[in-house]
Each structure stands twice: as structure tokens, then as C-alpha cells.
N, C-alpha and C positions, 0 to 999 in steps of 0.2 A: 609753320602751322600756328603756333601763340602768339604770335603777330598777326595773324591772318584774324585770329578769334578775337584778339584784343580789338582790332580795331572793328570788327565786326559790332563790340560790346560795344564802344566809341559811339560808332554810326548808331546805333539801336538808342542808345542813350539821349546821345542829341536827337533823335527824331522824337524822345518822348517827352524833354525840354521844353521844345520846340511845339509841341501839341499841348503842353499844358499851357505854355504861354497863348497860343491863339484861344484856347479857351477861357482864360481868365482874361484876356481881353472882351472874348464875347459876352461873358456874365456882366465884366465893366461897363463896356456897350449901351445891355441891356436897364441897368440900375439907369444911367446916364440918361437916357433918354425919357426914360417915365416920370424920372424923378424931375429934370425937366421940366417935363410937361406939367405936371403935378403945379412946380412952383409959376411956371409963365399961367397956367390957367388961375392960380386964387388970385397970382398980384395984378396983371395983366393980360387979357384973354387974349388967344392967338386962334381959337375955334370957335366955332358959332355950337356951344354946347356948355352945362355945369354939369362938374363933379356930383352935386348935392340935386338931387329930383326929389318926386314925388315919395317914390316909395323911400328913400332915405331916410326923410320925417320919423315913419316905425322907428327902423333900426337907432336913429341917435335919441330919440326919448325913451324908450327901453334902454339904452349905456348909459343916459344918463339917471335914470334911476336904480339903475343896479348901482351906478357909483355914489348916488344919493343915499342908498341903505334903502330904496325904496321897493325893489327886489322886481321882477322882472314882469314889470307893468308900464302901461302906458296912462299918464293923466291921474297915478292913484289905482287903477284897474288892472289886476294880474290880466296878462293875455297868454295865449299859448299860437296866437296869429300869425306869427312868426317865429320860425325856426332860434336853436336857439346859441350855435356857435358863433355865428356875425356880430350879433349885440354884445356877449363876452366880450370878443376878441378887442369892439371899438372900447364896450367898458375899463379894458384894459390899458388901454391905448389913451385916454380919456385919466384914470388915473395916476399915471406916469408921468404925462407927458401936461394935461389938461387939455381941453377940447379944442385943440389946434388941428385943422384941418391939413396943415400945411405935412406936419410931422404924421400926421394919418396917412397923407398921400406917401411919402417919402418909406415908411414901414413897408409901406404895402406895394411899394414898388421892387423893398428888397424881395418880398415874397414874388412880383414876377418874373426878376433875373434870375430866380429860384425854380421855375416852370422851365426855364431853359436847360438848365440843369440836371433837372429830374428828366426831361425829356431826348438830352445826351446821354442818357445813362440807360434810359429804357432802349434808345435806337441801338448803342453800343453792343446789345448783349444778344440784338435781332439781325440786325445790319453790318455792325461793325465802326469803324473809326469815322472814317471818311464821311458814311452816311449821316452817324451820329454828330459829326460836326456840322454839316453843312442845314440838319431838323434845326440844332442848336440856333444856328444863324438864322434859318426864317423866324424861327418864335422870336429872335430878340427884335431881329427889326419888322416883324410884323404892326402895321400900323395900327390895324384894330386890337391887337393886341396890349401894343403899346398901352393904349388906351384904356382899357377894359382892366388890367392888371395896374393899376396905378391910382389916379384921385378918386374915381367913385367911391360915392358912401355908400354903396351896395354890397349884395354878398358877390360878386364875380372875383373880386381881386383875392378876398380868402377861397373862394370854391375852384378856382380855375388853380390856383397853389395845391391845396388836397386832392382834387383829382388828378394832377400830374403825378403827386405821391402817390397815390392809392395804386394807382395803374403802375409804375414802377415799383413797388413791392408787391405788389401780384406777379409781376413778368419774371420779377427778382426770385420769389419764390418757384414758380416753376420751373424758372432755370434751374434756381440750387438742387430744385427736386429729381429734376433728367440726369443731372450727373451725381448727383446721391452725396453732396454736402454734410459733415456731420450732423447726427443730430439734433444737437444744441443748438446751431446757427439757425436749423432751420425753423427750430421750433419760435426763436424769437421773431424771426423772420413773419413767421405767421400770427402770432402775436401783433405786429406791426401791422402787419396788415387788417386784421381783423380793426382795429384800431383806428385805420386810419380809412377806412372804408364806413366807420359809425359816425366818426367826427363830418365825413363829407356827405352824408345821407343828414345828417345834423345843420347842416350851412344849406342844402335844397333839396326837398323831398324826394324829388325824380329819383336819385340816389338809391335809394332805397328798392325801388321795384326793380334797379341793375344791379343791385346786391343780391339779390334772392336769386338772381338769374346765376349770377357768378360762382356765388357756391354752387350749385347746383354743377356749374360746370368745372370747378374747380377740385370737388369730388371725384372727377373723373382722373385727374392728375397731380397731385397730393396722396401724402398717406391719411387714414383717418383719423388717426391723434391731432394732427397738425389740422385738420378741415373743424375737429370738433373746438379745440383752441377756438382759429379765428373766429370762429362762431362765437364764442362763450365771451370774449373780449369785445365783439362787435359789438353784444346783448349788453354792455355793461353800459356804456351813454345812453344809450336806446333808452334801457333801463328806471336810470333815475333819473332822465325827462320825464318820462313817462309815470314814473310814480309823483316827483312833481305835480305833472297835469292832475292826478288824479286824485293829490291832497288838496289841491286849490279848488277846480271844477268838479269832483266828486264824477266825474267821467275819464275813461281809457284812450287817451290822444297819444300814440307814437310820436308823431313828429308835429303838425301844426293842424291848425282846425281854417285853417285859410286855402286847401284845397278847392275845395266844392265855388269858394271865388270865383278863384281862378280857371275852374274848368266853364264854368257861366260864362266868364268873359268874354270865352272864345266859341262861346255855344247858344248863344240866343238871338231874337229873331231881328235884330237889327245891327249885328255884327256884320261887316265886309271878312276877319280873320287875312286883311294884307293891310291895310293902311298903309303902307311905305315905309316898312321892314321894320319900325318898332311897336307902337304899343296898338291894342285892340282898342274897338270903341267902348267905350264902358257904360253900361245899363245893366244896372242890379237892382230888382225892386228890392224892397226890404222884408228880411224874414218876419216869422210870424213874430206877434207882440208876445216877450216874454221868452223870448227861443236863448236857451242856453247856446253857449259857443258850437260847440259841437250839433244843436240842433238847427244852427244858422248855418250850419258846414252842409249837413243833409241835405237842407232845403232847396239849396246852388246845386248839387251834384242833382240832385232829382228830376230841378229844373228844368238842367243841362240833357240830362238822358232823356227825359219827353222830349223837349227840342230835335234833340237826334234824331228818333225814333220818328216821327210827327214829321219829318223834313227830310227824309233820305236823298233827293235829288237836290236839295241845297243843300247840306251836309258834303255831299261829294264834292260842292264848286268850291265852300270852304276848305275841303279838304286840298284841294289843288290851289288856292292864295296861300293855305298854311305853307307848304311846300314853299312858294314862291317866295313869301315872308322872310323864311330861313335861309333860303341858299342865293336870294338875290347879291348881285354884286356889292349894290350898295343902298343906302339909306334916300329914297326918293328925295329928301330935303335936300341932299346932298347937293353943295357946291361942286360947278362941273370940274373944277382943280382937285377937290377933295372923294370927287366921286373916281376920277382919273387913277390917282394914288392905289385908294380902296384895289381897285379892279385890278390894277397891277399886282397886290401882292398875295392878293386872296385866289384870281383867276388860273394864274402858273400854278400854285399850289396845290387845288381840287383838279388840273386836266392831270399833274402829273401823279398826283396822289393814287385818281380814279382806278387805270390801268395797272399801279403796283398791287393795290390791293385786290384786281382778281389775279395776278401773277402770283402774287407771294403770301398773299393774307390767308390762303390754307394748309401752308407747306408743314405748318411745326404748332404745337398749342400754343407758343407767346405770340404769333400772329393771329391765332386764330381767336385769341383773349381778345384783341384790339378790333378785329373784327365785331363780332359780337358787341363791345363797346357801343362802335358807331354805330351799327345796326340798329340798335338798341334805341340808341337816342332819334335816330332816324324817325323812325317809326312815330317815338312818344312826340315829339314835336311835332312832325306833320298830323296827328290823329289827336294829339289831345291841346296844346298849348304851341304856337307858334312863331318867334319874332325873331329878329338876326342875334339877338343878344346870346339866343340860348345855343347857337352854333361856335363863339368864340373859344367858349372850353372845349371842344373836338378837336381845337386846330391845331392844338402839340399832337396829336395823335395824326392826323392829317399829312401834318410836318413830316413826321417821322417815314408814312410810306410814300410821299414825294420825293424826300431826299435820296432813300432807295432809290427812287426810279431815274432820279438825275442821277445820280453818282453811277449809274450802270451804261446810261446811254452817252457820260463820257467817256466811259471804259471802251465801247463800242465805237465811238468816234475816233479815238486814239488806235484802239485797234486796227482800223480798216485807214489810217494815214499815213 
């Protein structure tokens, strides 16, 4: 019988060896491949795309006037335009290292072997092993991924890192809560969360109207110490952006005063809202002469909503290219090799994702969290902003009830051979 157990321990042992090793393979993988890319795209390009666009311009003259002492403005001019974890993070990155694109890419690629990570660990505690490894493996070699999580100088490569976090210390938390965890773990537990839910409401607004949603549901499943917590730590970046905004512009800005933009962009009378799965056409006339930030923000949101209201049967045909926008295979510019690729690893992922998630995504609250998640952004994308970009941070989530649904229907296959 202690032979029997020993080796029992042996076998158990090595298969956990054996499971760590293929996971630190896949994080290695993951780093490899971005980081890669990162360096073949500054020195030599191998796609027909840059790291560095339009809206990057904000974010690197904000880092570098934070690192200038010149404090979080663009050209001399405090903004509150943009959010304001991104700009940090490159000011950061900028001071360490100095504004090397190369070493920006290569940071922020550990941060998407980091997605993988976080998103084995969330499947792990839903699904289990097998599941959890094979989410792990689509996030690392997901192409758009690849991509998205590595040289841009946008917020995706830090926002698609915090919201793999946020979402796994939410999952993490409920779980501790169903099997009643000590106290103290749990409370830090929510702590972190609360935390790491402000910081990502901080890097993209959207954020922020799934947080309201969250607590509310998270209420439901937590004790109230621990709901009151995340709350009170979430309030605290919120916080002093916000008081920020409101010693420089003498107005109450939460998060950025560049909303009402971006709702214009995809809401006025000469928008398609599909162009070919990235950016909208852009027509903003110019606020009134003398409009503070915030009354430039109004004037787009205002815009926006007469457009709506003024247009209900256009409205609905945008609201059906928004759709289109988001969940199309690929990038209409796309090359037929590169559009080829795309479809292959995005397409297996959403058929098998689809069906887990009415099988399983009501069974237990950590499902029903991740639910709610996509839902969530579903909606805000097709109804308020829409382009493929805003779909890549779903796709650990995605990941995750695919792998389920594959890992069941080899069980199934094996089964019945």
C-alpha cells in the first residue's frame, strides 16, 4: 500500500513538473513572439502597419512632459483629453530607459505574456487544467493579439494587461468568497481588486460604466465589508485624477473630457461607422469659441444625441456596420495571406467560444461575471463606438470559454473511440 501511495505521489508530482514546464514555455512563447515583432517592425518592417499612429502623438507628448517637469499637458497646455494611466506608464518607461521605442515594445510585451497568465489562472479556477492551458495557448499565439499587446504606443498593450487582471481578481475573489477563505486573504483580495479595476477604468473610460455594473453584481456575492473595501480603494485613483482635473480646469472630470469626441465620431451625418474594421471618418466641427474642455466635451455629446434622435433609421444601419466593424474577420486593407491568418485564429475561437458560453456561462457567478463582461462591451461597442481594435481585450475572455468547449468535445471524441 506505501508503494502504491508513493508512487501514486511520483506520478502526481511529475504530471505537475511536467504542467509547469509547458506553461512556462507558453509565457516564453508568448514574450518571443511580440517581442519579435516589436523589434523586426522598428528595425525592419515585416507588415504593412506602425507601432506609432495618430493617436499616439497624445500619449508620447504628455510622457514626455511629465518627464520634462512639464506636468500632464500637451504643447505647455494641462489636458485632461486623455486618460491618465498610459501617459504614466510610457513616462515611466521614458525615464528609465529614455524614449526608446524598441525597449517600450519589449516592456510591454512582458505585460502580454502576462495576459496569458492571468487568463490561465482565471480558466483554472472555472474550467480547470487542461482548459486553462490550452485559453493560455490561444492568447499567446493569437495573432491579433500578438500584436495589440506589444509595439503600439496606445493604451491596448497596458489596458488588455489590467483587464486580464481585473477580471481574474474578481473571479479570484469570488471563488475565495464560495468556499469562505479567511478573512484577511479575502479582504486584500478585494483590495486588489477594487484597485486594479480604477487603474483600468484609468487607461479607457468604457471601464468605468462595467465597473458600476460589477459592483452592483458583485454585491450579490461578497460580504459587505469586503464590496465596501473595493469600492473605497477603487474611489481612490478615481479620486485624485479627479481632483487634479479640477485644480487645473476648475470643473469635475472623472476620467477624460474626450468622450463626447469620440461619441461624435461615430455619430454624425457623414459617418459610414464600418470603414474597414478600423477608424471612423472624422468630421468635428469646432466647439463654441472659448469652450472650456469639458464644455467642448458637451457640445460632441449633444451633437451626437440630436444626430441620433434626428436619424433613427440611419442610426439603426450604423448601428448594424458598428456590429460589422467589431466582430468582422479581418481588417478590409488586409492582405489576402494576412487576412487568411486573422480568420483562422479569431474564427475557431468565437464558433467555439459562442456555444460554451450558452452551455456554461450560467452555471456558477465566475461564469456568470465573464458573461456579463462580454455582454457588456457587446452592447457598448455596437451602440456607442465601434472598430475591431475594441474587440481584442475580450479575446482572453473568449479564449477562455473556447478552450472549454474544445477540451470537452475531445473528451467526447475519445469517449465514443
Amino acid at each position: 500500500m506505501k508503494d502504491s501511495n508513493s508512487a501514486n505521489r511520483s506520478r502526481f508530482q511529475f504530471s505537475l513538473r511536467s504542467e509547469a514546464a509547458v506553461f512556462v514555455a507558453i509565457l516564453v512563447a508568448a514574450f518571443v513572439l511580440r517581442a519579435a515583432l516589436v523589434w523586426l517592425q522598428w528595425n525592419s518592417p515585416v507588415m504593412n502597419f506602425g507601432f506609432f499612429g495618430a493617436d499616439s502623438t497624445g500619449y508620447d507628448a504628455i510622457a514626455q512632459s511629465l518627464v520634462s517637469g512639464g506636468g500632464f499637458a500637451i504643447d505647455g497646455e494641462p489636458t485632461a483629453f486623455r486618460t491618465p494611466v498610459y501617459p504614466m506608464f510610457l513616462a515611466a518607461v521614458y525615464s528609465l530607459f529614455g524614449r526608446n521605442f524598441i525597449v517600450l515594445g519589449v516592456i510591454q510585451s512582458i505585460l502580454g505574456a502576462a495576459v496569458c497568465y492571468f487568463t490561465y489562472k482565471t480558466a483554472i479556477l472555472i474550467f480547470g487544467r487542461a482548459s486553462a492551458v490550452a485559453a493560455a495557448v490561444f492568447v499567446a499565439l493569437s495573432p491579433d493579439l500578438i500584436i495589440w499587446t506589444s509595439g503600439y504606443v496606445l493604451t491596448e498593450p497596458v489596458y488588455i494587461f489590467l483587464l486580464s487582471a481585473a477580471v481574474y481578481a474578481a473571479v479570484k475573489l469570488i471563488e475565495a468568497e464560495s468556499i469562505e477563505l479567511s478573512d484577511k486573504k479575502n479582504i486584500g483580495l478585494a483590495a486588489l481588486t477594487g484597485l486594479l479595476f480604477s487603474l483600468t477604468a484609468l487607461t479607457r473610460p468604457a471601464f468605468l460604466y462595467f465597473a458600476i455594473i460589477a459592483f452592483v453584481f458583485l454585491a450579490l456575492k461578497i460580504d459587505r465589508r469586503k464590496l465596501i473595501l473595493m469600492i473605497a480603494v477603487f474611489l481612490i485613483p478615481v479620486s485624485i485624477w479627479t481632483v487634479r482635473n479640477y485644480a487645473v480646469f476648475d470643473e469635475v472630470i472623472l476620467t477624460t473630457t474626450g468622450g463626447g469626441y469620440v461619441l461624435y465620431e461615430y455619430h454624425n451625418p457623414i459617418t459610414t461607422s464600418e470603414n474597414g474594421g478600423y477608424d471612423p471618418i472624422d468630421h468635428h466641427p469646432p466647439p463654441p469659441e472659448g469652450a472650456t474642455a469639458s464644455e467642448a466635451d458637451d457640445f460632441y455629446k449633444a451633437k451626437a444625441v440630436e444626430f441620433i434622435l434626428e436619424n433613427p433609421g440611419r442610426e439603426m444601419r450604423l448601428t448594424i456596420n458598428r456590429f460589422w466593424n467589431v466582430w468582422r474577420p479581418a481588417l478590409a486593407e488586409s492582405s489576402p495571406r494576412n487576412a487568411v491568418i486573422t480568420s483562422l485564429s479569431y474564427i475557431p475561437v468565437i464558433l467555439f467560444a459562442l456555444p460554451a458560453i450558452l452551455i456554461f456561462g450560467f452555471r456558477d457567478p465566475k461564469t456568470k461575471f465573464l458573461v456579463i463582461l462580454l455582454a457588456f462591451f457587446f452592447v457598448f461597442h455596437v451602440l456607442v463606438a465601434g472598430e475591431m481594435r475594441f474587440r481584442y481585450p475580450l479575446m482572453p475572455v473568449f479564449s477562455i470559454f473556447a478552450a472549454a468547449a474544445a477540451v470537452e468535445l475531445i473528451k467526447k471524441i475519445r469517449s465514443n473511440s
